[in-house]
N, C-alpha and C positions, 0 to 999 in steps of 0.2 A: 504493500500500500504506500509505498516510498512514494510512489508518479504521484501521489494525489497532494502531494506540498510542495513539488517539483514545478519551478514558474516556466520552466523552460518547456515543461509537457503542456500546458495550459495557454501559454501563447501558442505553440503551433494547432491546440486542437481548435481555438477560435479562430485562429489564420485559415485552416485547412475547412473550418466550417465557411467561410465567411467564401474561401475560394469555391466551398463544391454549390454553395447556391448561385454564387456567379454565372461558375459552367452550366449551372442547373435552368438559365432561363431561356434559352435555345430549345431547352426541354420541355418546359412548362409550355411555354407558347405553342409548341408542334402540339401536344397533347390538348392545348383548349381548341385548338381551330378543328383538330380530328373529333373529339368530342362535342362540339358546335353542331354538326351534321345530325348529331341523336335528336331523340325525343328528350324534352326538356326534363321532363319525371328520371332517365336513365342517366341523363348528364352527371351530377354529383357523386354517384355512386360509382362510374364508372372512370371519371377524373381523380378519383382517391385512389381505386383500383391502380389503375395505373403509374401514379405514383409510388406508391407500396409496389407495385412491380419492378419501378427502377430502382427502388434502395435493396429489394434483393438480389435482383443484377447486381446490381455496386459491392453489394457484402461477399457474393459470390465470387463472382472475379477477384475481391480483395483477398479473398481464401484461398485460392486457387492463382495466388501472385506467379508463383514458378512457374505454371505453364503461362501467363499472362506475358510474363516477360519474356519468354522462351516463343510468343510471337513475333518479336522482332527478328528471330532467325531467320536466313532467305529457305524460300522454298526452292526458289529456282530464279534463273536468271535468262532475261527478253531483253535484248539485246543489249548487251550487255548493263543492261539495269537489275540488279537484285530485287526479286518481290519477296514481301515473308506475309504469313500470315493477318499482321495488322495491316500491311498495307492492302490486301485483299477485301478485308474488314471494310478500312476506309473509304476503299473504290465503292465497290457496291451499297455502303451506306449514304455515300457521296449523291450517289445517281438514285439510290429510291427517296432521297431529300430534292433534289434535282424536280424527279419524278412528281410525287407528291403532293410540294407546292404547286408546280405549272398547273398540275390537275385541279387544284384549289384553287385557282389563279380564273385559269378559265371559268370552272363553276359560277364561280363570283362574277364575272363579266355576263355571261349568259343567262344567269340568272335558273340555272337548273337547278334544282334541288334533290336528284338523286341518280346514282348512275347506275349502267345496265351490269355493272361489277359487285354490286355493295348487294347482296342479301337481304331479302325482305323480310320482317319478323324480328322483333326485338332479342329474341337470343340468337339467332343470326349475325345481325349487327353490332350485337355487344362483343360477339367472339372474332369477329373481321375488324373491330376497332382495337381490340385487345392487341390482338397479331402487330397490326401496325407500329401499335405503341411499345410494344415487346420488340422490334425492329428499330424502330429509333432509343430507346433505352440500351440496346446492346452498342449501339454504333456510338453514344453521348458517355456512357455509361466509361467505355476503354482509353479514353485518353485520362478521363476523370480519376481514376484508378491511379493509373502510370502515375499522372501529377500527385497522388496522395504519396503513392510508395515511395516517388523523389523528396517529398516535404519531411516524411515522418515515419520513422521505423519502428514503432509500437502498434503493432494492428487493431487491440484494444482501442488507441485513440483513434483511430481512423474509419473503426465501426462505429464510435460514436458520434463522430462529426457528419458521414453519412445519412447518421439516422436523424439527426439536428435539422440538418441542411433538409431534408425531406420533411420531416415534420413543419418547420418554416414557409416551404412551397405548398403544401397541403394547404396551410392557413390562409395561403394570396393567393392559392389556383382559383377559385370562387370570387374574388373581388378582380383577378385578372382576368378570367373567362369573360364574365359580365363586361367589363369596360373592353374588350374587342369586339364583343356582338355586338355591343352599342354605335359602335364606331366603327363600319366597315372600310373607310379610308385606313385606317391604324393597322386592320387587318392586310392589306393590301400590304401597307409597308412592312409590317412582319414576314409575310410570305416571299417577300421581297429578298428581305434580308436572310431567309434561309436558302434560297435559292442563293446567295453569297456563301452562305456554310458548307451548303453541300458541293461548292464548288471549289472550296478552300480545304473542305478534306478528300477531293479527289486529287489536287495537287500535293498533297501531303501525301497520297499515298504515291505519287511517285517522286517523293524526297523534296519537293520545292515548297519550301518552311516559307508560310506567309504568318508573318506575327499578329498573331489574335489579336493584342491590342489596338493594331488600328481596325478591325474590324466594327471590336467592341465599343472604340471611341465613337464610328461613322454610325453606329446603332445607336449609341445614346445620344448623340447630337439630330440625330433625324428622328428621333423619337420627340427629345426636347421641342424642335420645330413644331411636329408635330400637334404636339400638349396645346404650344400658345396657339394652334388654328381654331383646335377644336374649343378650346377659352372661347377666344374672338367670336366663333360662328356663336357658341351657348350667347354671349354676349351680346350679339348681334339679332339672336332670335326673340329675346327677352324683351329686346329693345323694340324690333318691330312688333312684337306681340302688344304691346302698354300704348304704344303711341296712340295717339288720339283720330280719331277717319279726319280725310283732306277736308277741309273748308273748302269752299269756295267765297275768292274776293267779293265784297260786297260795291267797293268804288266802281265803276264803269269809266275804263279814260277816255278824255271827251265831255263828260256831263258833270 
């Protein structure tokens, strides 16, 4: 019970907390747009679902670190590029984020509400939305990992910082779901910005390292932008809603 008066296990488990919610809102966002498409009653139930899916992924892979890192070995090599395992990973999670969004993207423009792919019947749908989100939890879930096993070499703390950082998204999956349905512009740019992610870990998988932070910066700054439109419109709707109906002049020029 030594780690528990140790400041140095306690800063990295709030550092590594504060990091896996970070990485975690890539997450959270795929998972409220995928969840958007339900019946409103299966929404919550299946938004937490999901998130409890990805902190098991997370604790799993953290279990299972040896073979995790023994992903990085090549499997084989195209021409003379080495591929291993994660980079595999990354490609194909790459392209069904790619995938995904565009399909959401269009949805949204065309105004369909449901495809000839998605299963009819709520346990249908709840098990096709499942899959989905079990697929981007494996792909979000591996790099998240890696960066714990770099941070901190008590796995103890790194289960718990997992289970923190989940718990925390659980509590803002419900107040973030709502404020993207409310806002289909916001949605638009989310989608936007994952079709950036899933482009930026298909170059990762073939070794060309784009630093997430300016990713993450150009997402929080177009998010910011954002914020102040949808202010201004609320502001502006408020505003013409109160006004008073036109007059008409009573002077006549001339008389």
């Amino acid at each position: 019970m030594e780690w528990l008066t140790n400041p140095e296990i306690w800063v990295a488990f709030f550092t590594l907390t504060a990091l896996e919610i970070v990485l975690g809102i890539d997450n959270i966002i795929m998972i409220s747009i995928l969840v958007s498409r339900m019946p409103k009653v299966m929404q919550p139930r299946t938004r937490i679902f999901g998130l409890a899916l990805a902190m098991v992924t997370r604790i799993l892979l953290l279990l299972s670190i040896t073979w995790v890192m023994r992903l990085t070995d090549d499997l084989f090599v195209v021409v003379g590029q080495g591929i291993s395992g994660r980079d595999l990973i990354l490609f194909f999670g790459g392209l069904f984020l790619l995938w995904k969004s565009s399909q959401e993207i269009y949805h949204g423009l065309e105004g369909e509400e449901e495809t000839l792919e998605e299963p009819k019947g709520k346990g249908g749908q709840f098990l096709y939305t499942i899959v989905q989100i079990a697929i981007i939890d494996i792909v979000f879930s591996l790099d998240s990992v890696i960066t714990a096993v770099g941070m901190v070499s008590h796995v103890p703390v790194m289960i718990a910082a997992i289970i923190v950082a989940v718990l925390v998204m659980m509590l803002c999956s419900g107040v973030i779901s709502e404020f993207i349905d409310k806002h289909p512009s916001l949605k638009m740019l989310a989608l936007s910005f994952l079709i950036v992610v899933g482009t930026v870990l298909i170059a990762e998988s073939f070794d060309v390292h784009v630093p997430k932070g300016y990713v993450y910066f150009a997402m929080a700054f177009s998010l910011a932008v954002e914020a102040i439109n949808i202010k201004m419109r609320t502001a502006m709707a408020k505003k013409k809603a109160t006004n008073d109906p036109v007059k008409l002049r009573k002077d006549v020029p001339g008389q």
